[in-house]
C-alpha positions in Angstrom: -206.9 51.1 -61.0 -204.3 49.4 -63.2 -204.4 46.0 -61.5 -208.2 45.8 -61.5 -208.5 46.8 -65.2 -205.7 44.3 -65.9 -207.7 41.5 -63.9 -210.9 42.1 -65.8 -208.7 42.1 -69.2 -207.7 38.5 -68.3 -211.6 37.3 -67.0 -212.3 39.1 -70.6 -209.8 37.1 -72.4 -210.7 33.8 -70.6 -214.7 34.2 -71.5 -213.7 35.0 -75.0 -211.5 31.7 -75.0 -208.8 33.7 -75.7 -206.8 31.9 -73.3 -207.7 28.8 -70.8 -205.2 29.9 -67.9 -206.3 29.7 -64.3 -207.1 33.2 -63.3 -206.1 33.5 -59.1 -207.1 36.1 -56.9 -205.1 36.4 -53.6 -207.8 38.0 -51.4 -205.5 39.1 -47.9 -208.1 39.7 -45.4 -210.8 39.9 -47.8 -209.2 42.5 -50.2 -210.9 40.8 -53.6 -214.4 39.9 -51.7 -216.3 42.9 -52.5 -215.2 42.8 -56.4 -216.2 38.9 -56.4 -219.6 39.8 -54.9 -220.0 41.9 -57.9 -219.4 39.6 -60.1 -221.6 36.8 -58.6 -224.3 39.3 -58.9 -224.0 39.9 -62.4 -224.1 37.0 -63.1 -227.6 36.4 -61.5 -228.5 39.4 -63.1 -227.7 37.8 -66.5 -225.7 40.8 -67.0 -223.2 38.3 -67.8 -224.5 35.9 -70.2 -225.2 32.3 -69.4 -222.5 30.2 -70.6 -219.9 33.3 -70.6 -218.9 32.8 -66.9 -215.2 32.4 -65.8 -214.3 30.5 -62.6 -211.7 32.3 -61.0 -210.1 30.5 -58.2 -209.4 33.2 -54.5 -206.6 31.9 -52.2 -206.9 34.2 -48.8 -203.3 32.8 -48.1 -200.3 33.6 -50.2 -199.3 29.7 -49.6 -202.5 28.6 -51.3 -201.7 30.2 -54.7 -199.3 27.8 -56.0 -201.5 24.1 -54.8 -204.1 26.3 -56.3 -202.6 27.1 -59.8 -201.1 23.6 -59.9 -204.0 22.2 -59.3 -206.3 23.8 -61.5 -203.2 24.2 -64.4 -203.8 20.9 -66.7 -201.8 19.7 -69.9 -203.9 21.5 -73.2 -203.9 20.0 -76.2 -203.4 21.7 -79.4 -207.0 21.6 -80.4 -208.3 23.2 -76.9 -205.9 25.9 -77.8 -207.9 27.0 -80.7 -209.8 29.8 -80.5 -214.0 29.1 -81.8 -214.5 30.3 -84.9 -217.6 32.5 -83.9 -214.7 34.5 -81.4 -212.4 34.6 -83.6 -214.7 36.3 -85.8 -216.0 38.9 -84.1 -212.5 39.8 -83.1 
């Protein structure tokens, strides 16, 4: 339970522009499918707001993670680093 709570920490983090990392799922034979069909639903639900989605990227081969992260991984500059002051308030 650990793991998962830890990934949805991170998707948290990322919709609260906490952070702008890629977030990776390795999904051996499918592991990850079931929580990303959960997720795709909510989001048609609207139980996760419009404009609060996170892309998460799902490799089902561990030699996919690292073209995947590079990839997706892009120089930031200091200003994209910044938190919006709305967030940052109502943390």
């Amino acid at each position: 339970i650990g793991t998962l709570e830890e990934l949805v920490e991170q998707l948290t983090w990322a919709q609260l522009g906490r952070h702008k990392k890629p977030i990776l799922l390795l999904s051996i034979d499918g592991f990850w499918e079931p929580l990303c069909a959960l997720l795709d639903h909510m989001e048609k639900l609207q139980f996760i707001r419009a404009g609060l989605t996170v892309q998460r990227l799902v490799a089902e081969r561990s030699d996919e993670v690292l073209p995947m992260l590079r990839a997706a991984a892009h120089p930031v500059d200091a200003a994209q680093k910044e938190m919006a002051p709305a967030v940052a308030e109502r943390l």
